[in-house]
KOLVOVO-501826 format. One line per 8 residues: their letters; for each residue y, x, z of N, C-alpha, C. Coordinates in steps of 0.001 Angstrom, whole numbers, plus 500000, padded with zeros to 6 digits. Layout:
BEGIN
A) Y/X/Z/Y/X/Z/Y/X/Z  ...
This chain:
BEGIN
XXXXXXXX) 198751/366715/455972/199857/366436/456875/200744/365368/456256  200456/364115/456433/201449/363132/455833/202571/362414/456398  203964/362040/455901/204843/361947/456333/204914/360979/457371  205376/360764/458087/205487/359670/459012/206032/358503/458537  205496/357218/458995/205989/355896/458240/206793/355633/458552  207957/355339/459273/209173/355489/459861/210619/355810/459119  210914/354894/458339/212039/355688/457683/213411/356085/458138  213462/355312/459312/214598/356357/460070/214507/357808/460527
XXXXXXXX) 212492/357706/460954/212936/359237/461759/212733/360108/460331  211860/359769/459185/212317/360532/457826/213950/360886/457499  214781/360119/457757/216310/359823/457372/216664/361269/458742  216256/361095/459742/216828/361914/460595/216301/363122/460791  215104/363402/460166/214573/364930/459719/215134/365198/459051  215492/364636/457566/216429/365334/456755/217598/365784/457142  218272/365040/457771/219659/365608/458163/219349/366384/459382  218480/366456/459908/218521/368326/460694/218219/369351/459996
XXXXXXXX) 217577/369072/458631/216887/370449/457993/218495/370485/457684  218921/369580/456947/220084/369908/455865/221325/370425/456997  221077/369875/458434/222613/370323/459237/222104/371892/459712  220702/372027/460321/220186/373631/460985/220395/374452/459751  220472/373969/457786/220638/374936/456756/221386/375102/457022  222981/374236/456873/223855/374550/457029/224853/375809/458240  224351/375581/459378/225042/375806/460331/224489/377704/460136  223371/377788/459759/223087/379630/459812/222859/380004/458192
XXXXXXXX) 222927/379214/457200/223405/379556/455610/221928/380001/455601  220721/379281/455949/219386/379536/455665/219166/379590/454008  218458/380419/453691/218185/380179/451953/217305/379403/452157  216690/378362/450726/215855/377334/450855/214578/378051/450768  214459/379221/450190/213088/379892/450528/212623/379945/452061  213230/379915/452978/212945/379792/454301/213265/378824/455347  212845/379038/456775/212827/377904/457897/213952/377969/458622  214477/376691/458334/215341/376541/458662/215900/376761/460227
XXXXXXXX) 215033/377056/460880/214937/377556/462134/213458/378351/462270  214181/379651/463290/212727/380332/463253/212550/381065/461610  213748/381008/461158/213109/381931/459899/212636/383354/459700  212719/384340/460821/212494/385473/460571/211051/385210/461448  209941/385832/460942/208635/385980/461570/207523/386706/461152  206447/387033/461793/205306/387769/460966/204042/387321/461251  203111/387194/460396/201859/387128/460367/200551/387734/461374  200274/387211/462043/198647/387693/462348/197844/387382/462333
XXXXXXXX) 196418/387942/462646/195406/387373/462794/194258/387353/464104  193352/386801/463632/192347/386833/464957/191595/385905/465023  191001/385933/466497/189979/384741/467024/190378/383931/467892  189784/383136/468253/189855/381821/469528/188618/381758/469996  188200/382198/471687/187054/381852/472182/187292/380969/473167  186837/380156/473209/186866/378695/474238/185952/379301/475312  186501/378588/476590/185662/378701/477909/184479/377141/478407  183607/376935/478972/183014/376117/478948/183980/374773/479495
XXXXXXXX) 185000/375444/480138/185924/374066/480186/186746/373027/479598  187029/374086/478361/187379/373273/476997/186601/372424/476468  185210/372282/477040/184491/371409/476014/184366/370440/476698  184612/370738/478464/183952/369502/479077/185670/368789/478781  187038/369099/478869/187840/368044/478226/188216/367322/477539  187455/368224/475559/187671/368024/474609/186559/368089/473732  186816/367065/472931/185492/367430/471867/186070/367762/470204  187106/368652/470589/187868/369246/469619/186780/370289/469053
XXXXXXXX) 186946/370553/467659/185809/371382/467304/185770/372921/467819  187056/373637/467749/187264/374829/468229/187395/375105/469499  186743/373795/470696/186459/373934/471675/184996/373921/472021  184409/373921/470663/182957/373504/471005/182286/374701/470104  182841/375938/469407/182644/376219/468758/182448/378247/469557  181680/378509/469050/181608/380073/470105/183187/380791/469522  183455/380786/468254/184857/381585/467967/185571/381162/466358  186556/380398/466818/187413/379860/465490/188409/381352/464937
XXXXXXXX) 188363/381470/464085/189397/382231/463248/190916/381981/463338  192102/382908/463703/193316/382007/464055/194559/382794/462925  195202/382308/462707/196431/382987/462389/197652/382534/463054  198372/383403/463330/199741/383456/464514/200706/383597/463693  202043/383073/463603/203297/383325/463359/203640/384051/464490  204251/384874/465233/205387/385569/465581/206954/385041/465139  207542/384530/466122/209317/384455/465116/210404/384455/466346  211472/384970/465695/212598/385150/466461/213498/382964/465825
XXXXXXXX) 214251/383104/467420/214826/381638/466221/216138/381828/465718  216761/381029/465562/217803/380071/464419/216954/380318/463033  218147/379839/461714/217776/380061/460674/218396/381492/460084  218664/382065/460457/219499/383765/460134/218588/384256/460219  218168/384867/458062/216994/385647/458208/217019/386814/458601  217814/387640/458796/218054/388833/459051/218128/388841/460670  218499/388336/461237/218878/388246/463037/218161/389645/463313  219151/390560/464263/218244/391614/464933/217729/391266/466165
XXXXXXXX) 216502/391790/466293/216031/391079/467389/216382/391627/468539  217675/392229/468910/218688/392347/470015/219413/391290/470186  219317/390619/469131/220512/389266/469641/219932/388080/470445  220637/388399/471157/220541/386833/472371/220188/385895/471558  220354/385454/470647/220272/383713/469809/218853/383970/469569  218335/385247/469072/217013/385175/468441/215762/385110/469592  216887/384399/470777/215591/383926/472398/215910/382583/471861  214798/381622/472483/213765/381584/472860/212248/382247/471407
XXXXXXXX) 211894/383089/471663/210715/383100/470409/209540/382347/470401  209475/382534/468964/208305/381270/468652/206554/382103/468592  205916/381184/468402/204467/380997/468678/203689/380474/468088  203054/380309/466722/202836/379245/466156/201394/379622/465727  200282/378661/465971/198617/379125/466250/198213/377857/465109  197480/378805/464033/196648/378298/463317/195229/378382/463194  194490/377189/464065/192775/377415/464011/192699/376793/462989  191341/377523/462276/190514/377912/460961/189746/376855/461252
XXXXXXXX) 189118/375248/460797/188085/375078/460980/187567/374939/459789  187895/375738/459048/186777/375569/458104/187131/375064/456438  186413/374920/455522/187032/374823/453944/188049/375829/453732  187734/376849/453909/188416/377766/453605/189690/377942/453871  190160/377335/455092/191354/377051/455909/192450/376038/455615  191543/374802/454622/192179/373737/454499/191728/372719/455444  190894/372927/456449/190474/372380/457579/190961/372801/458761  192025/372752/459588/192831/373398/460757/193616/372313/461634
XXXXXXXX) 193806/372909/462788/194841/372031/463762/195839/373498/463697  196959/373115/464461/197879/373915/465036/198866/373467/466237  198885/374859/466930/199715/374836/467984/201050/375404/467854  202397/374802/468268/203689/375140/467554/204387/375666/469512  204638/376522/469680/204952/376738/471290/206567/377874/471208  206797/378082/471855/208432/378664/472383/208424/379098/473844  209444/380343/473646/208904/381225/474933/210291/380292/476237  209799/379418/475989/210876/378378/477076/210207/376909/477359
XXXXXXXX) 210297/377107/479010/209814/375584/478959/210534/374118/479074  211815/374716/478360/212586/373476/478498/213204/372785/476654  213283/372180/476954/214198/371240/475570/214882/370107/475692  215784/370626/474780/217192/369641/475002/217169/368503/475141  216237/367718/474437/216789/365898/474003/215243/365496/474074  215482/364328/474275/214188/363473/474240/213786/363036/472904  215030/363175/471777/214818/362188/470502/215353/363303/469321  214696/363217/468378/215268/363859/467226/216567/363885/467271
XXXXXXXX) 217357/362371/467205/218616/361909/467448/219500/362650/468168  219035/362737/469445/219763/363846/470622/219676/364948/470014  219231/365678/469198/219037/367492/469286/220137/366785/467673  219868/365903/466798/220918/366033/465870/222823/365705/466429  222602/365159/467639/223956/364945/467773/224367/366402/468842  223314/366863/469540/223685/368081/469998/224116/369290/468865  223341/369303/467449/223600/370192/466991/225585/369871/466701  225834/368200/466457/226990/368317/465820/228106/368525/467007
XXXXXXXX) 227347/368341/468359/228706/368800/468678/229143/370507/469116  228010/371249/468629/228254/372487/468378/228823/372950/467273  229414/371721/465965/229957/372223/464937/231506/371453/465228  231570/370493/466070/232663/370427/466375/233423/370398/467466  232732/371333/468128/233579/372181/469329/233259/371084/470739  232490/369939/471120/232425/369236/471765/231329/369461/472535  230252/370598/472507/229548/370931/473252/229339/371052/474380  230798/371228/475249/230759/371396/476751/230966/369695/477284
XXXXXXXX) 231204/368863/476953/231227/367870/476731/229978/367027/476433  229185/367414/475398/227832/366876/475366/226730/367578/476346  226624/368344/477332/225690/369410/478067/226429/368513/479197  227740/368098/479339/227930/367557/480896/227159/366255/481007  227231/365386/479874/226870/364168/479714/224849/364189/479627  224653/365508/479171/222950/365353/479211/222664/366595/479727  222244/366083/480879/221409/367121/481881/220396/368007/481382  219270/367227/480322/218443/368228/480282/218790/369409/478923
XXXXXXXX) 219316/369013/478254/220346/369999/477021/221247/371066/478184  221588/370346/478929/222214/371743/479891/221154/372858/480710  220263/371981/480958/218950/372446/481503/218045/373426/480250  218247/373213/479242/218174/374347/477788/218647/375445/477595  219448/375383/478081/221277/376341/477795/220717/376926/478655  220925/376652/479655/220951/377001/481021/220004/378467/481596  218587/377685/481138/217457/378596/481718/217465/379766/480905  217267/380737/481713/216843/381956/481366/216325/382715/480229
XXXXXXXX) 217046/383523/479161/215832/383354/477985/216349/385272/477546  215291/385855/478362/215531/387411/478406/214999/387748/477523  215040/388745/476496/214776/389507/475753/213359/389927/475715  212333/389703/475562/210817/390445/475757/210766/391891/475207  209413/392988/475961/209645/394099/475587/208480/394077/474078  207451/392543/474112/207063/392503/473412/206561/391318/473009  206347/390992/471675/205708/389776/471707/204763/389416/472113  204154/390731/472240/202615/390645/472883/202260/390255/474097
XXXXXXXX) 203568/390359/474999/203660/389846/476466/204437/389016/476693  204843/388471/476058/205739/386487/476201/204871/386006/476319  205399/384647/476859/204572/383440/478115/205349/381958/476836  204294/381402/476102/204818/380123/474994/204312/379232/475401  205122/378194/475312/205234/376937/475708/205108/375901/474802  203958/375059/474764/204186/374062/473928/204644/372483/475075  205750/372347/474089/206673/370990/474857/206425/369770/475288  205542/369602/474001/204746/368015/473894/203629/367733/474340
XXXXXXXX) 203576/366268/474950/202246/366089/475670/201234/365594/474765  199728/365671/474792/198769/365632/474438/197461/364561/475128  196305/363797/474478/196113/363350/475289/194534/364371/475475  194881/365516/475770/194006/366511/476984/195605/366997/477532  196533/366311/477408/197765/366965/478319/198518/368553/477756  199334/369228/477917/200160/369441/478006/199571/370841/477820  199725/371997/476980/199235/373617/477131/200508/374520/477061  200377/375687/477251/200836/377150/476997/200067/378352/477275
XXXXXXXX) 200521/379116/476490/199822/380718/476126/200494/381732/477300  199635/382645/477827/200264/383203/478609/199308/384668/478459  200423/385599/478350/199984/386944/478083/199250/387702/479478  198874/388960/479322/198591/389548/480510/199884/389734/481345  201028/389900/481131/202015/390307/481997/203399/390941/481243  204105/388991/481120/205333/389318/480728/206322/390485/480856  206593/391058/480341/207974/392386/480651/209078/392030/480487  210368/391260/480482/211627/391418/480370/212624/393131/479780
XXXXXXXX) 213508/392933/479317/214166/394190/478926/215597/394009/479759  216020/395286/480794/216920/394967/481006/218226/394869/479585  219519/394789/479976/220739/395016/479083/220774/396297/478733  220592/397110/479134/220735/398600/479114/219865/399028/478598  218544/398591/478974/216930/399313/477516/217380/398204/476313  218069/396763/476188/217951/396260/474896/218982/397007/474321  220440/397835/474942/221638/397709/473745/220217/399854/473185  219517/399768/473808/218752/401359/473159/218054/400809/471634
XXXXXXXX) 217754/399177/472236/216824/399110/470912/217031/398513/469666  216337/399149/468836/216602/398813/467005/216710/397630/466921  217438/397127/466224/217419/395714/465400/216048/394815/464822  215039/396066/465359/213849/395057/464479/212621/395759/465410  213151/396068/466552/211899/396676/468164/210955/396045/467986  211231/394632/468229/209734/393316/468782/209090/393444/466985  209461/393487/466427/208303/393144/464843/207895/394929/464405  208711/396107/465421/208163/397233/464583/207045/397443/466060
XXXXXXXX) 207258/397207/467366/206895/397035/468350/205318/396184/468485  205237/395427/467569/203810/394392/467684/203361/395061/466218  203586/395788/465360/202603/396799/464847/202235/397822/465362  203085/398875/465792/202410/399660/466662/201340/399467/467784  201444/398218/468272/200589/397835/469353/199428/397470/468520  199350/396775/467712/198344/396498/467252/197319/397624/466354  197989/398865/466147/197688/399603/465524/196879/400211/466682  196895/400202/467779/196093/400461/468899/195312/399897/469520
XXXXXXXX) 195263/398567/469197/194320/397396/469977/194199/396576/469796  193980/395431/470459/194581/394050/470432/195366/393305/471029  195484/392091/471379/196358/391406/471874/195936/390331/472472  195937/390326/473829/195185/388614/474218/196027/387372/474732  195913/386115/474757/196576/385261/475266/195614/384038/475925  195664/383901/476790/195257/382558/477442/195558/381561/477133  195060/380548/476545/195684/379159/476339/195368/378381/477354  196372/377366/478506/196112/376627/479402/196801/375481/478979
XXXXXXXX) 195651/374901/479906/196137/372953/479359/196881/372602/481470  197784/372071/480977/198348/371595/482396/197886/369915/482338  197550/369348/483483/196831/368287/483728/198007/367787/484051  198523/366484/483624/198800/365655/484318/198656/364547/484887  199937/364317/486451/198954/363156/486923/199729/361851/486799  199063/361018/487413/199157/359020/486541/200506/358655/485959  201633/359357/486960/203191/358860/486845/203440/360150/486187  203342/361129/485967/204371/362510/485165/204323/361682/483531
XXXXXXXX) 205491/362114/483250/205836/361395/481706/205013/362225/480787  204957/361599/480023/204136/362277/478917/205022/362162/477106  205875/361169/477364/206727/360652/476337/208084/361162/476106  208335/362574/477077/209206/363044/476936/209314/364454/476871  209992/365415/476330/209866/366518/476319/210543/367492/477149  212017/366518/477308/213146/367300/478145/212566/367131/479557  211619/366601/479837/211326/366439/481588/210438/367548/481891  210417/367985/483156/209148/368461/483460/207976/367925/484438
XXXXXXXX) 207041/368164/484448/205777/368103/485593/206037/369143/486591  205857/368796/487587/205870/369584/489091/204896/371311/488712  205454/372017/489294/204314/373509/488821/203467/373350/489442  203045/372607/490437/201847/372002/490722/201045/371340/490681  201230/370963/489159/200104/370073/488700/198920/371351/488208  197443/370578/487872/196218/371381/488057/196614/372624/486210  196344/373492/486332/196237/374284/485229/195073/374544/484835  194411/374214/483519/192918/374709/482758/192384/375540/482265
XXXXXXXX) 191880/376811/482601/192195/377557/480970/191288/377522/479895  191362/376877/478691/190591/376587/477744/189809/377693/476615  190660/378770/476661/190343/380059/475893/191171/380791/476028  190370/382114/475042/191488/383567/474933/191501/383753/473196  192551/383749/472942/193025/384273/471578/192898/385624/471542  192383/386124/470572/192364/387880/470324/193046/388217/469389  194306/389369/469002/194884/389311/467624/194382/390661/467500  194398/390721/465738/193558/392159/465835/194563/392567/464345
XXXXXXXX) 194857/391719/463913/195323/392549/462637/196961/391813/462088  197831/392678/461977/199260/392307/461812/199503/392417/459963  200075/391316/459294/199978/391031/458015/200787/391852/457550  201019/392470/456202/201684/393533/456100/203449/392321/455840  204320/392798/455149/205385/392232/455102/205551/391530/453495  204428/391953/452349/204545/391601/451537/203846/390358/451544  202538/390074/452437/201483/389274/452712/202085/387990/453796  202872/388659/454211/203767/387369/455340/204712/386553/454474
XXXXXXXX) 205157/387378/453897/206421/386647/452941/205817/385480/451589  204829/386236/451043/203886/385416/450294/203136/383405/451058  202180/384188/452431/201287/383101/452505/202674/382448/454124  203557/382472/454539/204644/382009/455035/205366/380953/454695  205862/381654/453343/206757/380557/452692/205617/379230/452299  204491/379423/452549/203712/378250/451887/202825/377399/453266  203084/377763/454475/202231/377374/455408/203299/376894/456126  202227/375298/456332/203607/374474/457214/202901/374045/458626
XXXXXXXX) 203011/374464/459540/202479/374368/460660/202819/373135/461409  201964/371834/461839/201977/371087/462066/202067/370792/463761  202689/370437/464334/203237/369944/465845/201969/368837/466309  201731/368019/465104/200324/367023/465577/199193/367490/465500  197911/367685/466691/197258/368205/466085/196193/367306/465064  195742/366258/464447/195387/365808/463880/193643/366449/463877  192807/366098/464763/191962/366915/464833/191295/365987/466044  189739/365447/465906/188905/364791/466732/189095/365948/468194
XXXXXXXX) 189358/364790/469419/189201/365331/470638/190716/365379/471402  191545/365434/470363/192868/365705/470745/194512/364655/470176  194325/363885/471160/195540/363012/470117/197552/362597/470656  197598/362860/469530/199141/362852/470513/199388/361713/471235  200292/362211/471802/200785/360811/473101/201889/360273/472431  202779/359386/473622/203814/358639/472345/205218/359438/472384  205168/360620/472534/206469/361693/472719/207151/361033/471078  208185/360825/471188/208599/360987/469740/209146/361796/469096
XXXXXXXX) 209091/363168/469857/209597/364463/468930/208313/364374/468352  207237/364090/468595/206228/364685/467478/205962/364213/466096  206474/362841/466035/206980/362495/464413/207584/362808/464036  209108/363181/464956/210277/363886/464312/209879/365275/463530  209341/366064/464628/209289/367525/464043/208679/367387/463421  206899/366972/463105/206481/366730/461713/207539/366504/461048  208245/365389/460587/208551/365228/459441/209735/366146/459064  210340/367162/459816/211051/368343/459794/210045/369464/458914
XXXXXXXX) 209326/369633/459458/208864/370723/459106/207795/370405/457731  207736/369401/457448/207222/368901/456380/208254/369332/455349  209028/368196/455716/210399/368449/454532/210590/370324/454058  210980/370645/455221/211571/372030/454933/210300/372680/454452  209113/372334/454516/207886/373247/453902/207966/372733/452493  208086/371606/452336/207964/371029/450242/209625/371946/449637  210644/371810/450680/211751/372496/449795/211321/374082/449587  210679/374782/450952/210538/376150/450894/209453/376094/449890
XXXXXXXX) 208272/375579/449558/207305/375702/448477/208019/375625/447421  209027/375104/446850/209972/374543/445748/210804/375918/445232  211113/376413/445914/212644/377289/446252/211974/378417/445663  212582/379043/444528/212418/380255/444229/212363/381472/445033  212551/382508/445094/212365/383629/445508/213954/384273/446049  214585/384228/447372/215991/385087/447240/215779/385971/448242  216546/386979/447808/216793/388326/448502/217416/388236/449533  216797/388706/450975/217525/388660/451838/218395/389302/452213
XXXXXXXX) 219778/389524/453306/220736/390144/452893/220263/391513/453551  219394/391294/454417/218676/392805/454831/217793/392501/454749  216779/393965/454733/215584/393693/454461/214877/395142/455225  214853/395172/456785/214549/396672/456920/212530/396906/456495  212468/398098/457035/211135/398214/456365/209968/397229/457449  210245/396796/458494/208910/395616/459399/209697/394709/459706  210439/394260/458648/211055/392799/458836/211011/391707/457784  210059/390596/458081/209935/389896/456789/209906/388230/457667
């Protein structure tokens, strides 16, 4: 995963890792957003339609090996996962191809299909005017940051049934994961539940079964943008479905915290069959999540300020 040549948008990754540390007092052992999360595992089986789009290997392949992040967001490692902030949740799909899992693409998705800014730039000047009180002010002036805020982002009864969204376009176009059948929690079943439901909630489930997700590619057509993230495509553009993910085994909390802090999940997929378009969050966030993966590899070991027993 190498840095992007660009030394502005390098200059402007840094100062989101260093402003998103700041703003939730992230330790450098962790992500600066999205830091609380857990480990899984599983497969990827492709449908014969994945291959006729892509000649990606894990579309051509009877069943790739996957590992899943699970995560609540900001950078507050502790967040209970009753709190409103810890919506939209994350999604983050690592296919195995091979060398012993130094051969992989990844998919980085969020249980929302909207985002704020078109440019690294925008989400760094959105963050500052949430540190200096000018926020209602910056959401009037950009529609689709209000269009962020805005939409809907309910509580799930599980992770296992959130609907993730990946933002950025692709050139097989545009995907998201979609469970058998989202659940929402009203206000009244979330103020019942524990601080740590959704991560003690997706062991128990798994301790019973598995977990499936659909991955669909949305087609787009000649004029829908592809270079932007804050826009959308009509819900009527064509939907694909390329495979089903199976999760079968949930990492314990000592095993998440270990191979976590060291896995940096990449937004590009860098992988024959599949190539990014000219969105420019996707250099940005690479080089975000780059950065914050060499400091978190760096960063000693700190204690978090809680630590219940299925929260890592």
């Amino acid at each position: 995963m190498p840095m992007p040549n660009d030394p502005a948008t390098v200059e402007t990754a840094e100062k989101l890792v260093k402003t998103l540390r700041g703003a939730f007092g992230t330790p450098l052992s962790c992500r600066p957003a999205h830091a609380t999360g857990r480990l899984v595992t599983g497969s990827f089986t492709p449908t014969a339609a994945a291959a006729s789009l892509s000649a990606a290997p894990h579309f051509r392949t009877a069943s790739t090996p996957v590992l899943v992040r699970f995560s609540s967001s900001t950078g507050i490692v502790d967040i209970p996962d009753t709190d409103a902030n810890a919506n939209p949740r994350g999604m983050a799909i690592r296919f195995d191809l091979g060398n012993n899992g130094h051969h992989h693409t990844d998919i980085v998705a969020h249980s929302t299909a909207f985002f704020p800014t078109r440019t690294g730039e925008g989400f760094l000047a959105m963050l500052g005017a949430l540190g200096d009180g000018s926020i209602g002010k910056f959401l009037g002036e950009t529609p689709s940051a209000a269009a962020f805020v805005n939409d809907p982002k309910p509580s799930p009864a599980s992770f296992g049934t959130e609907k993730y969204f990946g933002v950025n376009a692709f050139k097989i176009r545009g995907w998201r994961w979609e469970s058998a059948g989202f659940s929402a929690l009203s206000d009244d079943e979330l103020a019942s539940k524990s601080k740590t439901y959704l991560f003690d909630e997706l062991v128990e489930r798994l301790s019973k079964g598995t977990i499936e997700f659909k991955l669909l590619a949305q087609i787009a057509d000649e004029d829908d943008p592809t270079d932007d993230a804050s826009k959308h495509w009509p819900e009527d553009r064509k939907l694909v479905e390329l495979g089903t993910i199976e999760l079968d085994k949930v990492k314990s909390v000592e095993e998440t915290k270990k191979e976590a802090k060291h896995i940096i999940f990449d937004p590009i997929p860098r992988v024959e069959g599949i190539e990014p378009s000219a969105d420019p969050l996707l250099d940005m966030r690479a080089a975000v999540y780059l950065i914050s993966g060499k400091c978190r590899r760096a960063a000693p070991e700190e204690a978090d300020s809680v630590a219940p027993a299925e929260l890592a």
